[in-house]
TITOR-495046 format. One record per residue (C-alpha): residue in one letter; x, y, z. Coordinates in steps of 0.2 Angstrom, whole numbers, padded with zeros to 4 digits, always signed. Layout:
AXYZ ...
END
This chain:
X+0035-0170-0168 X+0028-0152-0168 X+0039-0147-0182 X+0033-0163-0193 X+0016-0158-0188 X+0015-0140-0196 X+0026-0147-0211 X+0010-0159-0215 X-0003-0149-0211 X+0004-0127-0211 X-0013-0122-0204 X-0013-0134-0189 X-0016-0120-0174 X-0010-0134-0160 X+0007-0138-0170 X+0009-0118-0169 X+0003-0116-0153 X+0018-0130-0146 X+0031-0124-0156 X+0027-0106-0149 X+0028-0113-0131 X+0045-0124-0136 X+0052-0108-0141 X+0045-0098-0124 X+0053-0112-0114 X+0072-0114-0126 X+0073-0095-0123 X+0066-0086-0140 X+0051-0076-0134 X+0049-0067-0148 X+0048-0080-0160 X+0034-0088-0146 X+0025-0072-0148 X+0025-0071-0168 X+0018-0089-0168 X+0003-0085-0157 X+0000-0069-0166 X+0000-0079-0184 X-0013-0090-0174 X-0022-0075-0169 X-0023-0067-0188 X-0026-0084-0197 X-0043-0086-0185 X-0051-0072-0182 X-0063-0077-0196 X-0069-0090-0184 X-0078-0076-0174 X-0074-0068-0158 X-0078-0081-0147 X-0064-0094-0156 X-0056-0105-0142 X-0039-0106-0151 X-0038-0088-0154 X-0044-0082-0138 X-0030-0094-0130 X-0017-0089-0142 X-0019-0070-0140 X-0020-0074-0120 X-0002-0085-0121 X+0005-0071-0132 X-0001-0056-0119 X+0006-0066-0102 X+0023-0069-0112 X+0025-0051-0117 X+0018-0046-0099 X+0032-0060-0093 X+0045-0050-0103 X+0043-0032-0098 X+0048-0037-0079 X+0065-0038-0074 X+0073-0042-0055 X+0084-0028-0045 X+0092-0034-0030 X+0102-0028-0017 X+0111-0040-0003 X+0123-0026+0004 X+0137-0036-0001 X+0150-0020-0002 X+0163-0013+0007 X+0156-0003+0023 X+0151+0014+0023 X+0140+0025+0012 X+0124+0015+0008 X+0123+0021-0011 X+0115+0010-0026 X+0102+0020-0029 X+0094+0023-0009 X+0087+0037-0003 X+0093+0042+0015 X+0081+0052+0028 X+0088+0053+0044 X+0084+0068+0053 X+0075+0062+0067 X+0092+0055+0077 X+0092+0038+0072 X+0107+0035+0057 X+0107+0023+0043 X+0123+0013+0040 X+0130+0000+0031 X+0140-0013+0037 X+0141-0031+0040 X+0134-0033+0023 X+0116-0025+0028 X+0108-0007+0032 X+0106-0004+0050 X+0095+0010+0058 X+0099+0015+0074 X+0100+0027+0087 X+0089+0038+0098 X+0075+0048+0094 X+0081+0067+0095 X+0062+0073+0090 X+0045+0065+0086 X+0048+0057+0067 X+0054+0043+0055 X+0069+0038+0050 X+0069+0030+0032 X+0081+0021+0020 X+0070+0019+0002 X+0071+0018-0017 X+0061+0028-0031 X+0053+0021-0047 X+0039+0029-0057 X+0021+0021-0051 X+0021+0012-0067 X+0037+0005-0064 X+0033-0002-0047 X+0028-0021-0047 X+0033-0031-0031 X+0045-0026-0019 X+0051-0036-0002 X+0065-0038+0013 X+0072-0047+0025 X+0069-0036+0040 X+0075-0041+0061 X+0072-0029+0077 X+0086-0028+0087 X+0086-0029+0105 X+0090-0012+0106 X+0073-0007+0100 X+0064+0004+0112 X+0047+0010+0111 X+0048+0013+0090 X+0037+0006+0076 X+0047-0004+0062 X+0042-0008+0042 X+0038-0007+0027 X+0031+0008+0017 X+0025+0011-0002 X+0020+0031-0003 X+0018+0046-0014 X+0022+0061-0007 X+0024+0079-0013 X+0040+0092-0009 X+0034+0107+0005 X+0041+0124+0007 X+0059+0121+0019 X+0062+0106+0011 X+0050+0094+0018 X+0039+0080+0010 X+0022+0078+0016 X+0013+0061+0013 X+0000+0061-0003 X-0004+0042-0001 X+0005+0027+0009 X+0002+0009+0012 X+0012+0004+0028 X+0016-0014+0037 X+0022-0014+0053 X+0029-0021+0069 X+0021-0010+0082 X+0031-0007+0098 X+0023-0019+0108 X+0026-0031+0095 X+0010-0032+0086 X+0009-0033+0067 X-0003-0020+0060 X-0007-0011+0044 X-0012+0007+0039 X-0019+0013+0022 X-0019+0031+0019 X-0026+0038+0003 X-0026+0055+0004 X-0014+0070+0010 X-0030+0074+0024 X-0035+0055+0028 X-0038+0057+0047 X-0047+0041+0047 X-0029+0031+0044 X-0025+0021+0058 X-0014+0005+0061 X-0024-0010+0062 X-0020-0026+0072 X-0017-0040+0056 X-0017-0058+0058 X+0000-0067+0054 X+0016-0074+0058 X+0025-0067+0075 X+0039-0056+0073 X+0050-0056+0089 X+0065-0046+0093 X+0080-0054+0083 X+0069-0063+0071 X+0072-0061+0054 X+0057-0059+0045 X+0055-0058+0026 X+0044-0042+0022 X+0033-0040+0006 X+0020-0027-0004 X+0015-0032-0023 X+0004-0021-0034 X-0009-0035-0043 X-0017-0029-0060 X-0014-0016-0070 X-0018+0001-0070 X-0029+0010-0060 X-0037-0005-0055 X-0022-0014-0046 X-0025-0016-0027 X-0010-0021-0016 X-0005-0036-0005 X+0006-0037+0009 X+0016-0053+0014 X+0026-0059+0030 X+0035-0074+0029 X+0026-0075+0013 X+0010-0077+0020 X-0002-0065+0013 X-0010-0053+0027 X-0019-0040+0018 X-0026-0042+0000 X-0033-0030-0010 X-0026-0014-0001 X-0034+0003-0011 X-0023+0018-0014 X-0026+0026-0031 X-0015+0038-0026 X+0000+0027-0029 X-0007+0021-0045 X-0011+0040-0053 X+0001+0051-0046 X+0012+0058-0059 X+0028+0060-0046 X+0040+0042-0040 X+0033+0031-0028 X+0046+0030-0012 X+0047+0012-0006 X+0056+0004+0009 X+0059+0004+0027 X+0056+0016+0042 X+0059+0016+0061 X+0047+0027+0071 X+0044+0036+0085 X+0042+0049+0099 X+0059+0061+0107 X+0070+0046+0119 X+0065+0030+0111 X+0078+0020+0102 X+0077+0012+0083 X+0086-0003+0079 X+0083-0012+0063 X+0091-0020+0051 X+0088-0023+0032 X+0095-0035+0021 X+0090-0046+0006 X+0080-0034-0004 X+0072-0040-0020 X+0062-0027-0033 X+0050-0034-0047 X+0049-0021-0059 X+0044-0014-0080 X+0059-0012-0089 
END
């Protein structure tokens, strides 16, 4: 009908229009795209404030927004060993970081004051949504379990100091809280109490951070369970820095106390 529609009448914008969004849906984006850009083009002599043209050139941005994304994930599904795929291991603290059972385990006792940490790295602009399923084992003993986005910035010895995090967590007394620093000397970043869903020992609890908007106005959310606990999070320094963000999870704590987490089902929304 759409097809018959533009054959009787070439100009018709709502015959193009369809046929662009037939071809979104059968798989042909690009030929979606040219239609609403030939709409855009063929009205802008309408004036600026055109409801077709303003609508096309909308559709046409969200499908091209739509096709610069692509999904990464990882469920652990390989043979037991080295963690590998692209993670970043950082385990000098006491706790280690395996793989087996078909999910990433970090446990052990604290030999210092620190955080042990199993994370990927994309460029900030990259970075669009990132989650997993995260469980405290009973062998958790006075340690802080999460999620983390940061920048950070290579010392002298080898050491990374912290430029700008966002971090979700399970507390050691099992309260969810949330902490935003923003810069290298934010003293004022402390872990605030957050109001969602419980996270017990040996319950597996799907984890989340998304970046909304684009550029250095996106704010971040965080989601539990997918319910959102904190919106529109502030850390321009995860949206400017020039240097990868580190995304993952972490275990925490003081010299004695015992980590045990595990993490599987990880999912990464990110630009092509």
């Amino acid at each position: 009908c759409l097809r018959k529609a533009r054959r009787l009448q070439p100009s018709l914008a709502s015959a193009r229009a369809g046929l662009a969004w037939w071809n979104y849906a059968s798989g042909d984006s690009a030929e979606a795209i040219t239609l609403f850009s030939e709409i855009v083009d063929d009205r802008r002599s309408a004036g600026e404030d055109d409801a077709m043209m303003l609508f096309a050139e909308t559709q046409g941005d969200r499908i091209a927004d739509h096709e610069s994304k692509e999904v990464w994930t990882d469920r652990f599904d390989r043979a037991p060993g080295r963690v590998g795929n692209g993670w970043t291991l950082d385990q000098g603290f006491g706790p280690l970081v395996d793989l087996r059972d078909e999910a990433v385990y970090i446990q052990g006792q604290n030999d210092r004051g620190g955080r042990t940490r199993a994370f990927q790295k994309l460029p900030p602009e990259r970075f669009i949504a990132f989650s997993a399923t995260l469980t405290v084992g009973p062998d958790a003993k006075g340690t802080r379990s999460g999620r983390f986005i940061g920048s950070e910035r290579s010392k002298s010895g080898g050491e990374s100091q912290i430029t700008g995090e966002i971090v979700i967590s399970r507390s050691k007394d099992g309260i969810l809280q949330v902490r935003v620093q923003k810069t290298q000397t934010d003293d004022e970043a402390r872990f605030e109490e957050v109001v969602g869903p419980r996270w017990d020992i040996g319950q597996s609890i799907e984890v989340s951070i998304e970046r909304v908007g684009r550029d250095l106005d996106a704010t971040f959310t965080l989601y539990v369970d997918g319910e959102p606990v904190a919106e529109g999070l502030e850390c321009d320094r995860l949206l400017s820095s020039r240097v990868a963000l580190h995304f993952g999870a972490f275990v925490e704590g003081e010299a004695g106390r015992r980590a045990d987490l595990k993490i599987d089902d990880v999912r990464v929304v990110r630009r092509r």
